[in-house]
N, C-alpha and C positions, 0 to 999 in steps of 0.2 A: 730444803736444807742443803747446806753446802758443807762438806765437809773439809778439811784442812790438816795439812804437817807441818812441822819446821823442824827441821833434821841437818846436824852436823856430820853428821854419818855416825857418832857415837850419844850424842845426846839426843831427844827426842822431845817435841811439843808437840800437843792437838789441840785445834779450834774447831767450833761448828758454828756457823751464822744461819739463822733461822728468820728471815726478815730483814729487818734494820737491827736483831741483836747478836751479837757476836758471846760467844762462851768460849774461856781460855781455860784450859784443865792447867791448873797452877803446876801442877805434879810433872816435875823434869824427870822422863825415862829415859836410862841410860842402856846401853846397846845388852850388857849383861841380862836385862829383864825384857830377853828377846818374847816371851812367851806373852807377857803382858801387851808387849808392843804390836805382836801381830793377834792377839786378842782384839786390841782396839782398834786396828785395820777393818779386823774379817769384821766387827759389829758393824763399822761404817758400810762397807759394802751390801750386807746385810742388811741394816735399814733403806738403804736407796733403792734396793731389789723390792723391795715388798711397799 
């Protein structure tokens, strides 16, 4: 798996490609939902560890 950001520095998007498919989390996180945002970091790094 690959994991992915796209970040204006205040808005936030994640993708993960598993293969040939790609997942785009629809949901735009905005810099205010700091907690959510480095929640879904620390998972990513999280799954690549283990």
């Amino acid at each position: 798996m690959i994991y992915g950001t796209v970040t204006t520095g205040t808005n936030w998007k994640f993708l993960k490609l598993t293969k040939q498919t790609i997942e785009i989390d629809l949901v735009e996180y905005f810099i205010n939902d700091l907690g959510k945002i480095l929640g879904i970091l620390a998972s990513g790094l999280h799954s690549s560890i283990n």
